[in-house]
C-alpha positions in Angstrom: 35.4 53.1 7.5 32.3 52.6 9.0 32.4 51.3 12.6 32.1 47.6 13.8 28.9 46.8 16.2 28.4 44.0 18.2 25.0 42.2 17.8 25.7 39.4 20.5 28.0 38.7 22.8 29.0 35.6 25.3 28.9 32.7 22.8 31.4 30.3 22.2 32.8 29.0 18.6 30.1 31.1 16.3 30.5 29.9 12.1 27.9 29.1 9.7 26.2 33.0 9.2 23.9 32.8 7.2 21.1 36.2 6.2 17.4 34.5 5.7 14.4 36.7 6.1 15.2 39.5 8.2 17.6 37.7 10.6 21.2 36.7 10.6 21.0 32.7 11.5 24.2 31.3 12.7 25.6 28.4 14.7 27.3 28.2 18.0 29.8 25.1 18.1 30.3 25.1 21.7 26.4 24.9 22.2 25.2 22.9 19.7 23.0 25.6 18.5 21.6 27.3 15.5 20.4 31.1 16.7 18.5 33.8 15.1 19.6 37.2 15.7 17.9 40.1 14.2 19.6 43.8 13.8 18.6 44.9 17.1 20.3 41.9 19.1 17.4 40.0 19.8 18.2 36.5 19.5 16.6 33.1 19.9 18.0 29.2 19.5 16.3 28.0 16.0 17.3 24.3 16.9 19.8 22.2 18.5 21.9 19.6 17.4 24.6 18.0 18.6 27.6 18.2 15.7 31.1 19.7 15.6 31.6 21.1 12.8 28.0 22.2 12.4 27.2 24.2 9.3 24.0 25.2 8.3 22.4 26.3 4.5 19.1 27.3 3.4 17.2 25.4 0.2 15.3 27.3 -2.5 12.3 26.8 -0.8 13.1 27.9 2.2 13.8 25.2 4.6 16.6 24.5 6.8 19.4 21.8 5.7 21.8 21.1 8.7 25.2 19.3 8.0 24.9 16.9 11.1 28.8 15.8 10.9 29.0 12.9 13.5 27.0 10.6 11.8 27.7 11.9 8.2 24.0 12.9 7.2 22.4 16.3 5.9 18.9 17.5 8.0 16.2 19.1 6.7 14.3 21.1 9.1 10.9 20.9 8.1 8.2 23.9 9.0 6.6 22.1 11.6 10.2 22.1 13.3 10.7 18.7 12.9 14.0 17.1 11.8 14.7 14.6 8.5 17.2 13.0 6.8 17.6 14.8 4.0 21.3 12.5 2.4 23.2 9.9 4.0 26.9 11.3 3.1 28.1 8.0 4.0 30.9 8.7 6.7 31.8 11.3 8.7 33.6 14.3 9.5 31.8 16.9 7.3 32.6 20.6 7.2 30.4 23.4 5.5 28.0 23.8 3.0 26.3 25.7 0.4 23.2 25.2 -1.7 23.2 26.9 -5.3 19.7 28.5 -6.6 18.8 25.5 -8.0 18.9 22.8 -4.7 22.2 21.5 -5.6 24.0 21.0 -1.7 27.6 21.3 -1.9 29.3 19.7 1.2 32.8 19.4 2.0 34.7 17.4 4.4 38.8 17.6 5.5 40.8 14.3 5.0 41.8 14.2 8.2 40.5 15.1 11.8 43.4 17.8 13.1 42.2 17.9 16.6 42.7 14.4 17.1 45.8 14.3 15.8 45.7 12.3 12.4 48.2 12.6 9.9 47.8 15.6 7.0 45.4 14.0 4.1 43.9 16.3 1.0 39.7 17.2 1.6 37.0 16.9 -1.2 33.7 18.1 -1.7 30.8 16.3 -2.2 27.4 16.9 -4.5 24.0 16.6 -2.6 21.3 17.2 -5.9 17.9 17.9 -4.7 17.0 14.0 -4.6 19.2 13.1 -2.1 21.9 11.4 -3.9 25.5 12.0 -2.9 28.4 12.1 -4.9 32.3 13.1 -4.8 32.7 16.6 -7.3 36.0 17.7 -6.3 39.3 16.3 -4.6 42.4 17.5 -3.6 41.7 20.2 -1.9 44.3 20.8 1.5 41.6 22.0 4.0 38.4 22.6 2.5 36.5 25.4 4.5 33.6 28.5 3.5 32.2 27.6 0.0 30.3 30.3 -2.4 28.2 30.0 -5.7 28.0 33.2 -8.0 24.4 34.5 -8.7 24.6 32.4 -12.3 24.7 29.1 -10.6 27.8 29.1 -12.9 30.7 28.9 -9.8 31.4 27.5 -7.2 34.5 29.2 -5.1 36.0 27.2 -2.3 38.3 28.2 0.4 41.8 26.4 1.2 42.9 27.6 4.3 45.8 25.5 4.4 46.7 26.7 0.9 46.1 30.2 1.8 44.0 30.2 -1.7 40.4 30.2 -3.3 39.7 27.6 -5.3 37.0 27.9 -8.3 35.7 25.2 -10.3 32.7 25.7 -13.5 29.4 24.0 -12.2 27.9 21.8 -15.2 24.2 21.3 -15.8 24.1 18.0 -13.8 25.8 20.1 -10.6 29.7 18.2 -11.1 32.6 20.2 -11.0 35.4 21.0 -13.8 37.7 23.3 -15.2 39.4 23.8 -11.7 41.6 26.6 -11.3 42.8 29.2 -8.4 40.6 31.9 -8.0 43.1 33.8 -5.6 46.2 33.7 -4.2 46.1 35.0 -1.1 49.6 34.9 1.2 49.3 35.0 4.3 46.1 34.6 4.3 44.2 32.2 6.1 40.8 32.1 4.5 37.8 30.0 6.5 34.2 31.5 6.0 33.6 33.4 2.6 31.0 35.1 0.8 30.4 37.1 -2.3 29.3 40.6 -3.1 27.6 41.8 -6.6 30.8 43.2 -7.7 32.4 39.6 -7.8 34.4 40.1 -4.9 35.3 37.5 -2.1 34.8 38.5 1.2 36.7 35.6 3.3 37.3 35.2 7.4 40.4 34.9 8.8 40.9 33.5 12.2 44.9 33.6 12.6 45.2 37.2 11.6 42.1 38.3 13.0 40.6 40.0 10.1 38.0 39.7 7.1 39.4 41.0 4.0 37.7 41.6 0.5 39.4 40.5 -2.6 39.2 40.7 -5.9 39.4 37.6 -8.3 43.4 37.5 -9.0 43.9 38.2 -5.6 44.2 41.9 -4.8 42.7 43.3 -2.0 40.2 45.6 -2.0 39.5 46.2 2.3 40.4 44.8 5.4 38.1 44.8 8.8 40.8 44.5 11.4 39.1 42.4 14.6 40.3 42.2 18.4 39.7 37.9 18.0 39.5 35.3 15.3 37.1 36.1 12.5 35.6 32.7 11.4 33.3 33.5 8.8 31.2 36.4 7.4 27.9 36.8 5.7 26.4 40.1 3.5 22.7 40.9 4.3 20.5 43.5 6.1 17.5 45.4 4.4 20.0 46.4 1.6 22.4 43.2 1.6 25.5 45.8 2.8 25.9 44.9 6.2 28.7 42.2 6.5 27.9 40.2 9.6 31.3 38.5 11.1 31.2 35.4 13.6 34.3 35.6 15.5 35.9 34.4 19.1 39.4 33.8 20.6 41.4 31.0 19.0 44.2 29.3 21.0 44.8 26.2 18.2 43.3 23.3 17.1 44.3 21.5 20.0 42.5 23.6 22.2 38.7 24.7 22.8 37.5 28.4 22.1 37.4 29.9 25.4 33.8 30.1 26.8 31.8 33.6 26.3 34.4 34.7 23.5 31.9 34.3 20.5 30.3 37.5 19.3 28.2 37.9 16.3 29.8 41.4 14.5 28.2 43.9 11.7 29.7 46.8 9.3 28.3 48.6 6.9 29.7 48.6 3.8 29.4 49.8 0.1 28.6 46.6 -2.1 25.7 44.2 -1.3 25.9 40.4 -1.7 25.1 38.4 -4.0 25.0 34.3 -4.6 25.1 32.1 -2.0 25.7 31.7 1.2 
């Protein structure tokens, strides 16, 4: 297998990787910053905003949309740098996000808030279309986390980490969801962050067993990426869409805060290129 690099080193809770361009974007929790890194390590802070979760998509035309959790609204960074309101989600709490090829923001939020303590309640995921309407799409999920669309806009996979599953549902021609089924079964695994490659495989981050793992639909799987720390997400890209980047730090629990310096931004090479979104 081909060996792991690190890009970056000394951040704190790194999710939300995202390949735009020629540079990995991602978002460092502890900072309340979105950074570009490009292959040779280079890095510089995109924008700052103060959100925890803070997840981060790109729209068809290539602006910024920032899920800004604390006061339950979506930005949109416009190219002057500036920062709109691009949907009031109307509460909240809000986790990740993907946008689909054709604007459609999918946005998903947990029922409860586990580092304060609440009591266990199902998530759900929420429609953004491109006029800024919100809408619920999906319930029922356990903890909603990394969300994928397949190239054909036809898709949408979520992951239930508290199920240890993916979750698929059929996107209509309006953007709602239906036809909801498990896409994979996955055991002990714990997915978070997950993205697709042209082969239809899930590639999906696991922070308890320190991994990222490709799997087929059905569940088998296909290669693991052992880590040293939490792996919270992953994202394909590079010049040929095969290298898998990998955000991942040192968990200790919900209750407790990613230890400073821990975060690194990770890269592999590998066979199959991405495809979809993220």
């Amino acid at each position: 297998m081909n060996e792991v690099r690190t890009l970056l080193t000394g951040r704190g809770l790194v999710e939300s990787p995202r390949w735009h361009g020629d540079r990995l974007y991602f978002s460092d929790w502890s900072a309340g910053e979105v950074v570009a890194v490009d292959l040779a390590g280079r890095s510089e802070v995109i924008v700052q905003v103060e959100s925890l979760p803070l997840c981060t998509a790109w729209l068809p035309d290539g602006r910024l949309v920032i899920v800004s959790s604390p006061d339950g609204r979506l930005l949109r960074r416009e190219p002057d740098g500036s920062l709109v309101t691009h949907a009031d989600l109307g509460q909240p709490g809000w986790n990740d996000i993907v946008v689909d090829g054709r604007g459609n923001a999918y946005v998903n939020r947990a029922g409860f808030n586990p580092m304060a303590g609440e009591a266990f309640k199902p998530g759900f995921v929420a429609l953004v279309t491109a006029d800024g309407s919100a809408r619920q799409v999906a319930d029922d999920i356990a903890f909603p986390n990394g969300m994928a669309v397949t190239p054909d806009n036809a898709t949408l996979i979520v992951a239930d980490s508290y199920r240890h599953s993916l979750v698929a549902f059929d996107i209509g021609a309006d953007g709602g969801l239906s036809n909801r089924r498990v896409w994979a079964e996955l055991g002990e695994g714990t997915p978070d962050g997950i993205c697709l490659d042209a082969q239809g495989a899930v590639w999906y981050a696991d922070v308890p067993n320190q991994q990222c793992v490709r799997v087929a639909e059905g569940g088998a799987v296909l290669q693991v990426i052992e880590l040293d720390r939490g792996c919270f997400a992953g994202a394909l890209g590079g010049p040929n869409g095969t290298t898998l980047f990998m955000v991942a730090a040192e968990w200790r629990g919900m209750s407790e805060m990613v230890p400073p310096g821990t975060g690194r931004v990770l890269a592999v090479q590998v066979e199959v290129p991405g495809a979809g979104w993220p």
